[in-house]
N, C-alpha and C positions, 0 to 999 in steps of 0.2 A: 610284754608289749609296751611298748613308753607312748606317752600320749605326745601330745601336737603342744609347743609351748607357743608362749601368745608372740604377737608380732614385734622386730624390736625394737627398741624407742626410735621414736624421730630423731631425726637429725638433719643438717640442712644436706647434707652428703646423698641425703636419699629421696632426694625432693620434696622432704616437707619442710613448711616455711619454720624461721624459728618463733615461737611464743613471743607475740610482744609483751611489754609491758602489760598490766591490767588496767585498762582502759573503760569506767562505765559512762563514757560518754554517749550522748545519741548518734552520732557519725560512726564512732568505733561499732556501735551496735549495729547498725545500719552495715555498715560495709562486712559485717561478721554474716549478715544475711546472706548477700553473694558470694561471698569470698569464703566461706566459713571458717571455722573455728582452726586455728593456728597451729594446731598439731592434725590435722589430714593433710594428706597431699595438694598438692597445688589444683590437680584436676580432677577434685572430690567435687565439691561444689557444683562448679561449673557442667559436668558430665549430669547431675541430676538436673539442673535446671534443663539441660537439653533434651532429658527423657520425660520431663514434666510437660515441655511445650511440645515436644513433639505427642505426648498422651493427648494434649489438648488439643491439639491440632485433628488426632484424630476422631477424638471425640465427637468433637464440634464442626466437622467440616461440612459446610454448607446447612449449618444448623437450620435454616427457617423453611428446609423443605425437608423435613423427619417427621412423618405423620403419627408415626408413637402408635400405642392402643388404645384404641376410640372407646375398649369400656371403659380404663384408666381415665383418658379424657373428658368421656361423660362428667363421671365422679369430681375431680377437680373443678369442671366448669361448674356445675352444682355448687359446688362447697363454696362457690366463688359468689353466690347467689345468698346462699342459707348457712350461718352458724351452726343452725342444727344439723346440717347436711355435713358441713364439713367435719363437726363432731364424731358423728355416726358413722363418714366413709359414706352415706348413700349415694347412692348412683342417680337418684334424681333431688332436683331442690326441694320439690315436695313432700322428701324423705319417706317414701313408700317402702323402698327395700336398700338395703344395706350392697357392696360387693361383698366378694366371697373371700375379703382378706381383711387383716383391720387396715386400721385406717394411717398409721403411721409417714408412709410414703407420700398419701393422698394429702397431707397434712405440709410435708416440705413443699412439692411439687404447687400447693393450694397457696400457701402464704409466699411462692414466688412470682402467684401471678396475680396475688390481691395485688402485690408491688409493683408491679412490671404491666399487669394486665394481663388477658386470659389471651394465648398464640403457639408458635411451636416452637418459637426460642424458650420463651418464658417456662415452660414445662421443659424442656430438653436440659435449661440450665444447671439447674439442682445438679441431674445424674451428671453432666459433665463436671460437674464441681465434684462428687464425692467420688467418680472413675478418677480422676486426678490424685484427689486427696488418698486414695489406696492406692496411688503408685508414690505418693511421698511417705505416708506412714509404712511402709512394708519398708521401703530404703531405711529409714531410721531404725526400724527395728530389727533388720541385719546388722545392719553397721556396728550395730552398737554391741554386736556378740561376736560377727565374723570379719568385721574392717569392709572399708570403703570400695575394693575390689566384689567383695561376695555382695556388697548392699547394690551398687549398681547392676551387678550381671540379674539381680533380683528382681529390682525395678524395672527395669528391661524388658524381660521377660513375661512380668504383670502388664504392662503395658502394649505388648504386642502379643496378646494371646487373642485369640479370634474371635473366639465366643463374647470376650469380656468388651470386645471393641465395639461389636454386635451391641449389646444389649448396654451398653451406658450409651448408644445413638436410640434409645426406644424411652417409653414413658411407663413399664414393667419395674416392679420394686426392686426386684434384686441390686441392683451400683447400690441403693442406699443399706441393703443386707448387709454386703461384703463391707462396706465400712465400718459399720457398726463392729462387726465381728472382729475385722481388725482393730477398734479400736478397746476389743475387749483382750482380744490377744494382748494387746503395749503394757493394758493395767496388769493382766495374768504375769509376763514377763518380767515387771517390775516388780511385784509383788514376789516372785521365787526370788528375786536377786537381792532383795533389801527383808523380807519374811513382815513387811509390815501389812499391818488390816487392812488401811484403806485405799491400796491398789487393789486389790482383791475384789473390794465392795464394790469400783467405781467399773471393775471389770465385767463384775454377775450385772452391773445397771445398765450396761451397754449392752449387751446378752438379751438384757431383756425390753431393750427397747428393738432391740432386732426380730427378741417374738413377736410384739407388735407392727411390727412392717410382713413377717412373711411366717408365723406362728410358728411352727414346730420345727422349721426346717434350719432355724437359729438353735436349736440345740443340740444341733449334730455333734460339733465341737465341742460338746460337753465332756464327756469321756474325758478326752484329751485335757481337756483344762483340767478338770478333776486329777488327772495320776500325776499329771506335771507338779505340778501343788503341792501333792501328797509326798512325793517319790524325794524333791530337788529344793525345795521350798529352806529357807533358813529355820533353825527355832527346831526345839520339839517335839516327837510327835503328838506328844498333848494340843501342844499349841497348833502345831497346822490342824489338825484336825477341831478345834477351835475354831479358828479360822475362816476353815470351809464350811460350817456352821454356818455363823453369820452371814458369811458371803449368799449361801442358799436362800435364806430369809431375804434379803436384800432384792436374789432374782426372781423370786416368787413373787415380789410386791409390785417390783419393777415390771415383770410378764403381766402381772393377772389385775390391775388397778380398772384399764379400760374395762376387761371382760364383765368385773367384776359389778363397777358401776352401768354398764350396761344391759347387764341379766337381772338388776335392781328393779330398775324400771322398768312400772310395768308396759306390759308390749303394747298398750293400747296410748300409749304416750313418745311412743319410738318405732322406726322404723322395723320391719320384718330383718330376721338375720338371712342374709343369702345365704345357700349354701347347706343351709342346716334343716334337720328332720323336726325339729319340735320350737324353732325361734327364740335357740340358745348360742350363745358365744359358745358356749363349754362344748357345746355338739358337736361344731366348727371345727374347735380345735381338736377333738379328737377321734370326728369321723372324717368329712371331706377332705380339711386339713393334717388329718394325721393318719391314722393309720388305714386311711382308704390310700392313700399313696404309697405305702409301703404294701399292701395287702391285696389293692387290686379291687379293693370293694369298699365302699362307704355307704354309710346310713342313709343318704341321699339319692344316688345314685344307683346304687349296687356296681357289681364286681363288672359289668361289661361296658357298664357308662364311664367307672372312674378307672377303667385299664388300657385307655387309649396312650397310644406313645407315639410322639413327631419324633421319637431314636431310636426306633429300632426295637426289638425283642429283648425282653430282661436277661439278663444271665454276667456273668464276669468278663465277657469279651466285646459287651458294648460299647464301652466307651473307644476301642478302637475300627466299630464296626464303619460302612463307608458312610453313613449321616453323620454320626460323631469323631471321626479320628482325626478330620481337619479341624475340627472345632476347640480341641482341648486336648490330645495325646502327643503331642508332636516331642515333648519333655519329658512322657511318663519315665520313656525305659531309663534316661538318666539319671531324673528323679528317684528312681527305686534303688538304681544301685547305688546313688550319691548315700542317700538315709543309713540301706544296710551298712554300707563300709562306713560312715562316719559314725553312726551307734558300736562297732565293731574297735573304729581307732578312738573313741572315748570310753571303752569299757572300763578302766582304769582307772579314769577319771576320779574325783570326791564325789559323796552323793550330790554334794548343791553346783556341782559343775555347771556352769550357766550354758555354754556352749552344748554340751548334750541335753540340756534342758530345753535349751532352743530345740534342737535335733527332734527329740520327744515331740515340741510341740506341734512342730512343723508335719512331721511323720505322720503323728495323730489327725492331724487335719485332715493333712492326703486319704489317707487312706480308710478316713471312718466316711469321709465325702463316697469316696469310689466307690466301699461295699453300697452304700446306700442307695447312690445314683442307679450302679449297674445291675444291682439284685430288686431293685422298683417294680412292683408290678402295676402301679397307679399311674395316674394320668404322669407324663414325661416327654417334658420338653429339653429341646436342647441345651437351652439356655440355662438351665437350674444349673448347668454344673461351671459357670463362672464362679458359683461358691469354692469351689476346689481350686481353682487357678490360683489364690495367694501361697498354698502349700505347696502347687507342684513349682511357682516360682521363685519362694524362699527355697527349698532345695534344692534346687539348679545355682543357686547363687555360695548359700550357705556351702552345701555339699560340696560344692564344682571347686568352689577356694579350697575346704577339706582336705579334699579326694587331691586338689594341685598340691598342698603344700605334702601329703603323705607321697606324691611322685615324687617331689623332688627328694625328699629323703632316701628314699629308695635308691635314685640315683646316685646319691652320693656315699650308698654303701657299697656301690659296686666296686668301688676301687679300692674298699674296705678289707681287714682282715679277714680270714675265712669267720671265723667265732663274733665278728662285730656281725658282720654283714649276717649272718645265721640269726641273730636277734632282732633282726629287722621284722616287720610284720610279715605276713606271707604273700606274697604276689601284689605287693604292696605299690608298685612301679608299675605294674600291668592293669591295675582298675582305670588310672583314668581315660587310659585311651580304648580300652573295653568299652566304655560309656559312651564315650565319644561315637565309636563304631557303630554300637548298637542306636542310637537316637538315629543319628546319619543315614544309616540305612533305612531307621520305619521313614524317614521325613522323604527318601527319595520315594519308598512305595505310597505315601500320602499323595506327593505328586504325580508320580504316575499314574493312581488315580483319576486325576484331570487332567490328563494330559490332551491336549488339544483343545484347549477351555479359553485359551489366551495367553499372549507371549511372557505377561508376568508371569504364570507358574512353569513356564519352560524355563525363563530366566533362573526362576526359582533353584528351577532343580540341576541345574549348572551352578551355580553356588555353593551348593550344596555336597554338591559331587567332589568340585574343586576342594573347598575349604575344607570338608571331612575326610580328604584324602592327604590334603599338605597336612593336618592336624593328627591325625595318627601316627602317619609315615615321623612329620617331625618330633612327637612325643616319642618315639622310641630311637629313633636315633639321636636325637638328646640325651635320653635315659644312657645310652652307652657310649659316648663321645662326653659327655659332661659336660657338656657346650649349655650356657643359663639363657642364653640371646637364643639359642635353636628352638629350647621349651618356652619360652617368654610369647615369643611369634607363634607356635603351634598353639599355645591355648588361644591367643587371639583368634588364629582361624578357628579354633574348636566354638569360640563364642556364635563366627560369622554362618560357619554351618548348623548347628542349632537353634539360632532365630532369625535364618534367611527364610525358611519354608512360613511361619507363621507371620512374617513380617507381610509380606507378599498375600495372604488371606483377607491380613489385618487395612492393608491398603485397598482390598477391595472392598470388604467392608463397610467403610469410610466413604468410598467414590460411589456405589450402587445406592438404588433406592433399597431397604429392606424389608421382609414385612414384620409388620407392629405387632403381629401375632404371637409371630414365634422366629423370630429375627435368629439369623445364621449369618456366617459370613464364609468365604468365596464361592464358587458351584455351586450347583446342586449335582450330587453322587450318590442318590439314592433314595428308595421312600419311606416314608415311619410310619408309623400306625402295625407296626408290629413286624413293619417290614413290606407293607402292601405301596403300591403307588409308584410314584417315582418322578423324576425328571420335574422341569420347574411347571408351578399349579398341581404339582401333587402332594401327596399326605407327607412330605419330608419336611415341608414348611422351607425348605433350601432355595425357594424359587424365589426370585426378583417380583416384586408388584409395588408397581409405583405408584404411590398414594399421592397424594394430594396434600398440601401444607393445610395444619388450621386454620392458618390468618387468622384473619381477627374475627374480634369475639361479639355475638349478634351484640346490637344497639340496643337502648331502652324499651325501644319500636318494638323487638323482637325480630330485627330481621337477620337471615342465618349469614351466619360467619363465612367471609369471601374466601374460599377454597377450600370452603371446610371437607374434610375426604370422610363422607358420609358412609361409606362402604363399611359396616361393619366388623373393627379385626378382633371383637371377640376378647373374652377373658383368657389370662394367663391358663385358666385349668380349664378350659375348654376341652369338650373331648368328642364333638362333632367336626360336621365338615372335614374340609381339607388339609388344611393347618397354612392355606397360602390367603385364601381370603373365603373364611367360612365363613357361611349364613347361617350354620344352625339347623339345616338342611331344610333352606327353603330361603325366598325370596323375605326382603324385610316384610315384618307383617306374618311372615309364612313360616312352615316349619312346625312348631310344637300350639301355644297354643291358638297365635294368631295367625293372619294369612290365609293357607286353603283359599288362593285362587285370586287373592287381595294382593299388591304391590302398592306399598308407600311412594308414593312417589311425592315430587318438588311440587307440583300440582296439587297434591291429597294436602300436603302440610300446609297450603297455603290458605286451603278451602277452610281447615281447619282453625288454624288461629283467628282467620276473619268472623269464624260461627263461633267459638269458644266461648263465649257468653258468660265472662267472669267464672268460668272454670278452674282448680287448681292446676288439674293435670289436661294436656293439650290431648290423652290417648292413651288406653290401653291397651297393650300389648303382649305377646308370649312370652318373651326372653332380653332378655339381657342385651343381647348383641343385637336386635334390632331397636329398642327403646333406645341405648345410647346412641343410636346414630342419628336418631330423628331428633334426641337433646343437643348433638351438635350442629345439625342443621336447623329446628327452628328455636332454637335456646331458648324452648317454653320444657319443663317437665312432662316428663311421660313415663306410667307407669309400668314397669314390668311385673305382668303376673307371676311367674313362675322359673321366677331366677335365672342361672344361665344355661339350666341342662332344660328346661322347662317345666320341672316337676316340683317343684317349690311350692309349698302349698301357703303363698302370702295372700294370694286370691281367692276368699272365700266369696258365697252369693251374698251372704249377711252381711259383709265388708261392703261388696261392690254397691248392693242395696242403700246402703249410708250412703255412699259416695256420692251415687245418682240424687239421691233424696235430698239431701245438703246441697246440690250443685256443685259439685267438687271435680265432676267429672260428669262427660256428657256423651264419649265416643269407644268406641272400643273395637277391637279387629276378633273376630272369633274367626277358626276353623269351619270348611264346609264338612268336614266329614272328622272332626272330632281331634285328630293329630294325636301326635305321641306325649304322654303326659299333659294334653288339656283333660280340663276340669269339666268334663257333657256336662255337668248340673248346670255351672254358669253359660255353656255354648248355648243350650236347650231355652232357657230361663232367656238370653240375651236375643233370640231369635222370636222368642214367642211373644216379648213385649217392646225391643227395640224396635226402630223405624229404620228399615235396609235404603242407606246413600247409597246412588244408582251412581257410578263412574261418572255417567254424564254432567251431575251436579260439578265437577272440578275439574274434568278433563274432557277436551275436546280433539285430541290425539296425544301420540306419543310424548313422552319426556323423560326421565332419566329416574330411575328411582332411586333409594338409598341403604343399598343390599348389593347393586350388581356396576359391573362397569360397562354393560351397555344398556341400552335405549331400550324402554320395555313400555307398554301400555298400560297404563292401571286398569285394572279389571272388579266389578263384582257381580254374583251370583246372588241368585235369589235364598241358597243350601249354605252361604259362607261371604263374608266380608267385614266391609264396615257398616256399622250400626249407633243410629243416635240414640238417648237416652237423657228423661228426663224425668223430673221428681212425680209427674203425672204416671209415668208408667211403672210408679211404684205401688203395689197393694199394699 
């Protein structure tokens, strides 16, 4: 089998410009910006700048109405308050409890809006800067193995993928994951090509600044970085295995520095760790955060709290089930065949072949993301599997070039002797348009799907229909006509029908409100939580809810931020509720351990901060998902007891006792009848010595509370509500 030789020189003859002179002037540098570098084609450059602004464009469009997740935004608003918060990741300023991820994301997102000010641009910026910055880095790092044809169809691809369009318009860590990751990919890739250490090093540092944004779920790719390294790498095996040595040391320090300095201190000087069974980072990352996601059970939760799914039921066929398959499949099947045949026409190759080492990498990526995503039995959202979209769109781009230059080979052994043409690879002229078929075909049954949902996805699948029909048809009557203008045009259309269907999601995307929770983009086609629900406001998280912008951020006064969308959307690993706008199952206030029959409402917060009596915390409360809401409606702190599942045991009586005793805190929402994972010792204890605020005290009718999207009365009960508290009613 002979391999694929590389592309041939420039020359002006083939449209690219010739090398000027060597020029380090500032202008010549400057114009090398747009125009780029003098041996690509004329319309290299230019083609990314248009996939860049067009990324941006979708990112960003109508940035100041993206309500994000209001626990993410707690957290930032906080950090924007207190050093120590912002350190920590807590969720509130008075660093009571930590979120349930570290703090990494909270940290970009934080110091954009120390700059800018705390809003919904200000926090949406970052992600649209690094969704961008992963459709320029993934381009160079094509290009630079497969040429300027495979790096745009690349970039393209990344950039109009559904899910990933979704979730860089939300205030969820992932856009800063994928970055990172890919930026660990460029040093891994430089480091095979050159066999030096410190691409390698600066690779595991990016790695492991990615486990700090989103913990374990950054070392998916390890595998893969690992054999690429081992397999292709320059040097020795002594030396690569050196090497990777060092390189391990490097990510362990870079992963585990926060954990580490944080499990230092003691816990009586730092906030509680969300998330965790015993008020350990190390817990975190390797119950809730680890292997309660793959297993379905964690130390925290157990196996039926942390096995909730907005995708669907686990198994190898989820990612094309109807929650998932508009969201990220629409490239697998070419993807799969691109890899095989390209590992298949570089078999040959030397071991340090860069281009199969691309291959390798890219493969690895894909396909260690998939098993992972699809065989999950823990909490699973849609959106996690944006980590897979850099691989399945390096191999659409990488592969697709491939797979096109082995066609055309193919075809030009047709006319060949019998004994040439017999040395050709095997069915080597039939793969690309195979791929083509089969993508084409899943992209028309994705739209059929919705069909009837809106004239863009009928548009869609007319496109689709058209171009993957001109694109076969003309790949194979090229292949035996030898006509170069026939196959030139068909793969054009092969492009137009492979990212019409996603393009068309990706625009919806972009135009709908989403939700913050668990952001999807176009329809709703289905419901998650295991497959239960459906249709929009159900467990698919696929439905529209239109949140409300931040605005701006309360004043020194304290008074709450003009549009702020108080409505609860909940932590990324949320595994109540609905997944379109969960409460945690229950009204703010309500649910686990506060609530039982209480509504926070705009009234309650107000009554509150005017009695707050030099208080730390403005209230305490059961979860997560309601305390942040009430922190971005009166941008005073407020405690969560009991993390986001509500079972957190950061609320002990002895704790609360200080609180009250110190003045630290004066108010609290308990359950009437105890709730799921409250603490009776403190419900009992809070009832027996607090003073029950009668409704009447702050409301005199109806008002809007900050949990639901309509108009509810605040309520309490004599069995459950709000209760004052004061260093008198402490024994």
């Amino acid at each position: 089998m002979t391999t694929l030789a590389p592309p041939p020189t420039s020359s002006p003859s083939s449209g690219h410009r010739v090398a000027p002179p060597a020029d380090g002037g500032f202008v010549a540098r400057g114009r090398r910006l747009f125009t780029g570098p003098a041996e690509d084609p004329r319309w290299t450059r230019p083609a990314l700048w248009a996939i860049l602004l067009a990324a941006t464009a979708l990112y960003a469009w109508n940035i100041t109405s993206i309500s994000g997740n209001s626990f993410y935004n707690a957290a930032v608003y906080s950090g924007t308050k207190s050093w120590k918060a912002f350190f920590f990741g807590a969720l509130d300023s008075g660093s009571f409890i930590t979120v349930d991820k570290p703090p990494f994301a909270l940290w970009v997102m934080g110091l954009s809006a120390r700059a800018f000010g705390f809003g919904t641009w200000q926090l949406a910026l970052p992600m649209v800067a690094v969704g961008t910055g992963s459709v320029a880095l993934l381009h160079r790092m094509v290009k630079r193995d497969f040429g300027p044809v495979a790096a745009t169809v690349a970039a393209s691809a990344l950039a109009l993928t559904p899910i990933t369009v979704a979730i860089n318009r939300d205030t969820n860590p992932d856009p800063i994951l994928v970055f990172l990751m890919l930026l660990g990919a460029a040093g891994l890739l430089k480091a095979v090509r050159t066999g030096r250490l410190m691409p390698l090093v600066w690779s595991a540092v990016a790695i492991g600044f990615a486990f700090n944004t989103k913990m374990m779920q950054a070392y998916v790719v390890l595998p893969a970085f690992f054999l690429v390294y081992l397999w292709a790498a320059h040097g020795s095996l002594g030396r690569r295995i050196r090497h990777l040595a060092v390189a391990t040391v490097a990510l362990v320090i870079s992963s585990a520095w926060w954990m580490v300095v944080v499990d230092l201190i003691p816990a009586s000087s730092r906030p509680y760790i969300g998330g965790s069974t015993d008020n350990t980072v190390w817990d975190l990352v390797i119950g809730y955060n680890g292997f309660g996601r793959i297993f379905g059970a964690s130390s925290s939760v157990g196996s039926a709290g942390n096995g909730a799914s907005f995708g669907g039921s686990a198994g190898v066929h989820r990612l094309f089930n109807e929650i998932m398959g508009g969201q990220i499949s629409w490239l697998i099947p070419f993807a799969t065949i691109a890899l095989i045949a390209g590992l298949i026409l570089r078999g040959r190759a030397p071991r340090t072949d860069a281009r199969r080492a691309a291959l390798m990498l890219w493969g690895g990526w894909f396909v260690l993301h998939y098993l992972t995503f699809a065989l999950a039995e823990g909490t699973f959202h849609p959106y996690y599997v944006t980590a897979m979209a850099p691989g399945i769109a390096a191999l659409a781009g990488a592969g697709g070039v491939t797979l096109y230059r082995a066609f055309r080979e193919g075809s030009a052994a047709m006319g060949a002797p019998p004994a040439r043409a017999e040395s050709r690879a095997w069915g080597r002229g039939w793969v690309l348009p195979a791929a083509v078929a089969a993508s084409a075909a899943w992209a028309i049954v994705l739209l059929q799907r919705v069909s009837g949902s809106g004239t863009l996805y009928t548009v869609a699948e007319i496109v689709v229909g058209v171009a993957g029909t001109v694109a076969v048809l003309g790949l194979l009557a090229g292949r035996f006509t030898r006509r170069e203008g026939l196959i030139g045009f068909a793969a054009l259309a092969a492009v137009v029908a492979l990212l019409a269907g996603p393009a068309a999601y990706s625009v919806s995307a972009a135009t709908s409100a989403t939700n913050g929770t668990n952001p999807t983009a176009g329809p709703s086609t289905g419901g998650g939580m295991g497959g239960m629900g459906g249709g929009p406001g159900g467990a698919s998280g696929s439905s529209r809810t239109g949140g409300r912008s931040m605005g701006a951020p309360p004043s020194d006064g304290g008074s709450a931020p003009s549009g702020t969308d108080t409505r609860p959307s909940g932590s990324e690993t949320g595994d109540s509720g609905t997944g379109s706008d969960r409460t945690g199952g229950g009204q703010a206030g309500g649910g686990q351990m506060g609530g039982g029959g209480t509504q926070v409402s705009s009234a309650m917060i107000t009554y509150l901060k005017k009695h707050q009596d030099g208080a730390t915390w403005l209230l305490a409360v059961a979860t997560d998902q309601t305390a942040s809401s009430i922190i971005l409606e009166s941008g005073q702190p407020v405690i969560s007891m009991g993390g986001w599942s509500g079972s957190d045991n950061a609320m002990t009586l002895a704790k609360l006792k200080n609180l009250v005793k110190s003045g630290k805190l004066h108010y609290i929402i308990v359950s009437s009848d105890g709730g799921q994972g409250t603490n009776s010792e403190i419900a009992t204890w809070v009832k027996a010595h607090g003073t029950a605020v009668k409704s009447s005290a702050y409301s005199s009718g109806s008002s809007s509370t900050t949990s639901s999207s309509t108009s509810t009365t605040s309520s309490t009960s004599s069995t459950g509500g709000l209760y004052r508290l004061d260093a008198s009613d402490v024994g």
